[in-house]
DOTIBA-330711 format. One line per field, with one value per residue (C-alpha): x, y, z; residue number from 0. Coordinates in steps of 0.02 Angstrom, whole numbers, plus 50000, padded with zeros to 5 digits. Example, Ala and Ser with C-alpha at 12.3 -4.5 7.8 and 13.67 -1.06 7.14 Angstrom:
// DOTIBA-330711
X	c(50615	50684)
Y	c(49775	49947)
Z	c(50390	50357)
n	c(0	1)
***
This chain:
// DOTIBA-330711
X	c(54571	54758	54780	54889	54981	54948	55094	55171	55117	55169	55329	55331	55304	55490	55513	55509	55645	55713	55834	55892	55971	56152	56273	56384	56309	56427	56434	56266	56286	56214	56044	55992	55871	55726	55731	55603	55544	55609	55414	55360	55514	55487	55391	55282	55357	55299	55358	55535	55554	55499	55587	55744	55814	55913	55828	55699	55844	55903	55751	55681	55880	55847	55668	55735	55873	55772	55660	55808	55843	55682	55654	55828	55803	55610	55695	55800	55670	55519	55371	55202	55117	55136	55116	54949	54787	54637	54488	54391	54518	54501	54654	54599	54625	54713	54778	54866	54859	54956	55103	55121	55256	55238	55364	55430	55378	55392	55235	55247	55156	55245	55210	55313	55353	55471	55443	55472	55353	55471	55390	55213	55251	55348	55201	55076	55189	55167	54990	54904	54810	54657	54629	54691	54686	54631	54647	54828	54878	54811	54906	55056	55041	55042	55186	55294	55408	55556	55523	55523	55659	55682	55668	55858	55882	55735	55853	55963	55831	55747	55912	55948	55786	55786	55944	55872	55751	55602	55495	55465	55289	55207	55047	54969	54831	54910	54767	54752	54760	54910	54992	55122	55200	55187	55298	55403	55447	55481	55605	55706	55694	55794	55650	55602	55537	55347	55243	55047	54955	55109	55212	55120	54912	54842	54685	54561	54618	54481	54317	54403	54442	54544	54559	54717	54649	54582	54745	54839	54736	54768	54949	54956	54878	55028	55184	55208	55224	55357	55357	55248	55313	55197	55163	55002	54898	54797	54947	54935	54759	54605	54551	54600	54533	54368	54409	54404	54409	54574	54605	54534	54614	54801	54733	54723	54886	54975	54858	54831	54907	54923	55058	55173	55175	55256	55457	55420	55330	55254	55382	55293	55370	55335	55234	55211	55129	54974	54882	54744	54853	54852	54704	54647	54596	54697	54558	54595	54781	54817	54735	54655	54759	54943	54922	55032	55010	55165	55165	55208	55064	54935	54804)
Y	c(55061	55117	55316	55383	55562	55702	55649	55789	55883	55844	55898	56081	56073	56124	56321	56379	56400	56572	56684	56736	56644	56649	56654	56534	56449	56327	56159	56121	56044	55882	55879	55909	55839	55966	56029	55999	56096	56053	56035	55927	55797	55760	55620	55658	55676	55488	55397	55514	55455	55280	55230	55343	55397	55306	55334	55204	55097	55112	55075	54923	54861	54908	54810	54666	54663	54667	54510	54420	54436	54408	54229	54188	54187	54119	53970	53925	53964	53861	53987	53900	54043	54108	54291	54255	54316	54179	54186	54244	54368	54548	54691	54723	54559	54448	54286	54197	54023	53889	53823	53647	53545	53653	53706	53878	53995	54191	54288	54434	54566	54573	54745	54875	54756	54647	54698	54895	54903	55042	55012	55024	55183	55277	55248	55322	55475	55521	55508	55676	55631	55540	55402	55227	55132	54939	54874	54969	54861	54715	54736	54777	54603	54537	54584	54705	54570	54645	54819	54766	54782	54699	54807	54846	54707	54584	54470	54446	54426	54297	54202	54202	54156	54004	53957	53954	53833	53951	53924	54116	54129	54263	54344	54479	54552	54509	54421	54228	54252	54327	54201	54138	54331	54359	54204	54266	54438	54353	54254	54385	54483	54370	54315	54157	54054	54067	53923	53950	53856	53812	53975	54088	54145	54277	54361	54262	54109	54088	54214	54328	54442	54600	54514	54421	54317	54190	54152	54183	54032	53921	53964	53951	53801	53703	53814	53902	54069	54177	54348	54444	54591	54692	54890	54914	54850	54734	54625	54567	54578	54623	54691	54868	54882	54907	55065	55219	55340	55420	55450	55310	55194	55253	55223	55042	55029	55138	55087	54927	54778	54739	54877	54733	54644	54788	54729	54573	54480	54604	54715	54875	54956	55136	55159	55348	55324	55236	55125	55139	55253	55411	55504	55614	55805	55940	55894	55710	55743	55889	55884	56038	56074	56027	56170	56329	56499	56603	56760	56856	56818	56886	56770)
Z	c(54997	55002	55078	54969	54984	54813	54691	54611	54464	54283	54206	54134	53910	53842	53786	53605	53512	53497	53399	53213	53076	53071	52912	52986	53132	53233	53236	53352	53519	53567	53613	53819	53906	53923	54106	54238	54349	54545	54610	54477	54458	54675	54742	54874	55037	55088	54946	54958	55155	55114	54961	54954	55133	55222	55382	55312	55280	55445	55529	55435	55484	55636	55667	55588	55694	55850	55779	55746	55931	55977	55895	55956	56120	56099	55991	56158	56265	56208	56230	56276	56147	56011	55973	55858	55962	55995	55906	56042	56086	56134	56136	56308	56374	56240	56232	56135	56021	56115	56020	56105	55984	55834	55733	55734	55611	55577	55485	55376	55275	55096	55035	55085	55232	55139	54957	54918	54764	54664	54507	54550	54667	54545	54391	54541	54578	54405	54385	54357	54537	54590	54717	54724	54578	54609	54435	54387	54556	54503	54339	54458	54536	54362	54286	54386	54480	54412	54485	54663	54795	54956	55104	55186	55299	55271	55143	55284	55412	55305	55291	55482	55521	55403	55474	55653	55606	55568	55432	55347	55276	55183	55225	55101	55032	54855	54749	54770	54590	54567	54663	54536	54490	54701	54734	54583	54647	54809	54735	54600	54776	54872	54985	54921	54901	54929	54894	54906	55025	55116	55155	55052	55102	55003	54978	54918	55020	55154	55183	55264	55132	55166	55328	55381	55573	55457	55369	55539	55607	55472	55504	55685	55674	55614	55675	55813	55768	55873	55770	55667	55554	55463	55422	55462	55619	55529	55494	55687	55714	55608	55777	55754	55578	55645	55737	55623	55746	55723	55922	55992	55868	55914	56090	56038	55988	56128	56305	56373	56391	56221	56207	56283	56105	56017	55998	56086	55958	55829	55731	55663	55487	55462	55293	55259	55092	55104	55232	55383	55464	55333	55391	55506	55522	55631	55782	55772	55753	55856	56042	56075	56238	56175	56028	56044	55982	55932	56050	55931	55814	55962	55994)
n	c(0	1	2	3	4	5	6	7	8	9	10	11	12	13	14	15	16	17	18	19	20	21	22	23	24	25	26	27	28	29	30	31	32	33	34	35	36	37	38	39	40	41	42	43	44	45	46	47	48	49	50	51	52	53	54	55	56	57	58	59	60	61	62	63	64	65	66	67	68	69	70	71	72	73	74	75	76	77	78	79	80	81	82	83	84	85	86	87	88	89	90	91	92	93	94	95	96	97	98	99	100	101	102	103	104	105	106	107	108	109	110	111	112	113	114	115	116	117	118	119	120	121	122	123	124	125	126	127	128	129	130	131	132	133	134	135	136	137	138	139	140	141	142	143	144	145	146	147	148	149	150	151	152	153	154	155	156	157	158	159	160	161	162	163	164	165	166	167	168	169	170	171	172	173	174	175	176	177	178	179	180	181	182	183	184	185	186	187	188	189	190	191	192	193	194	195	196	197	198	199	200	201	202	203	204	205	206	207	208	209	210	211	212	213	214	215	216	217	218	219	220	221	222	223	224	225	226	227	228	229	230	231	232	233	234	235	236	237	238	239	240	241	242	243	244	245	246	247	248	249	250	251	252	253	254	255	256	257	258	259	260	261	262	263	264	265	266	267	268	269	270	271	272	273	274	275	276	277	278	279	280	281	282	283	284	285	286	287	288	289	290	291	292	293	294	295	296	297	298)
***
């Protein structure tokens, strides 16, 4: 299930009319727009820092930029691995698929990864509230291709890459389904194109599920694959989906040595609005020794 942050409350119902009949009233003005109040017309914080500032722009740029470099120099280079963890793998000791002769290819998430999903975030900002709503996203897979925008940077990424020699394929928990409107919004969003089976794998594809290592094999086990990019963990390894420990599962990601994939192989996208990473309570978030008390509020 996606985490997402409270959208804001409805629009404010437009004032009565007020005042006397005049003999002679003027000419009437056009109509206005009735106003909205300033806390009910803003998207939650997330979906504001996500989808409309441009220090999300600059840092998807900025990732993408890195990978670029990245696969460069691996394209030169000739890596014996690629960055897709074993079967029998473990984060604390991992290794990798072999790449032998494959061809090079570059794996990524689609949603909010790629693809920023405008229309389907802006119809859930204005719901009255509630949790996640799987069916309204399935619809959204349907038929809201034309609502989608890339994420700054990945057009040109997905370009470069090509013209390296990299094969880009898409990896997403879109419905196998759905696959036609998924390789569709691809396309009108400059990322195509995405053909199922071959550079598209979506949900539904193998028994994994939710899970993405099954469709990671399958892929690694005709390219090479020299960079991930994803926003959420699971798009590298459905290892640290089983963790649900808020603490202990950022200690996955930030001890170890699997800490030495981050940049150099995996390419992490902040997603504020929804994911594996949106919970936690002011324990699991706030360590009970690194929490200060203003003097001047006594103890």
């Amino acid at each position: 299930m996606k985490v997402r942050l409270a959208p804001g409350s409805a629009m404010m119902a437009m004032a009565a009319l007020a005042g006397c009949a005049q003999v002679a009233p003027p000419a009437p003005a056009p109509a206005a727009a009735p106003a909205l109040d300033a806390a009910a017309d803003t998207p939650p914080a997330g979906m504001q820092y996500l989808y409309g500032s441009a220090e999300a722009a600059a840092i998807s740029q900025q990732a993408y930029a890195a990978l670029l470099g990245h696969v460069r120099a691996l394209v030169k280079a000739r890596p014996a691995d690629s960055v897709v963890l074993a079967r029998d793998s473990t984060l604390a000791a991992p290794h990798f698929v072999p790449c032998g002769d494959k061809p090079f290819a570059a794996v990524f998430d689609v949603d909010e990864t790629l693809l920023l999903n405008l229309g389907f975030e802006y119809h859930d900002a204005r719901r009255a509230g509630g949790p996640y709503d799987p069916a309204a996203w399935e619809r959204f897979e349907r038929t809201g291709a034309a609502t989608v925008a890339p994420i700054p940077g990945a057009v040109a990424m997905a370009d470069a890459l090509r013209g390296l020699g990299v094969t880009v394929i898409f990896n997403t928990n879109r419905s196998a389904a759905n696959a036609q409107p998924t390789a569709e919004a691809l396309r009108r969003a400059g990322l195509g194109p995405a053909v199922h089976g071959e550079t598209l794998f979506l949900k539904g594809d193998d028994a994994d599920g939710s899970g993405k290592d099954g469709r990671r094999a399958t892929i690694s086990a005709t390219y090479c694959v020299i960079a991930m990019g994803g926003d959420q963990l699971g798009d590298f390894s459905d290892l640290f989906m089983a963790e649900r420990d808020v603490p202990r599962r950022r200690a996955l990601a930030a001890q170890g040595p699997i800490t030495q994939m981050w940049g150099r192989g995996w390419f992490l996208l902040p997603n504020p609005v929804y994911g594996a990473a949106l919970r936690g309570s002011f324990d699991d978030v706030f360590p009970a020794d690194k929490r200060w008390v203003d003097p001047t509020q006594g103890e």
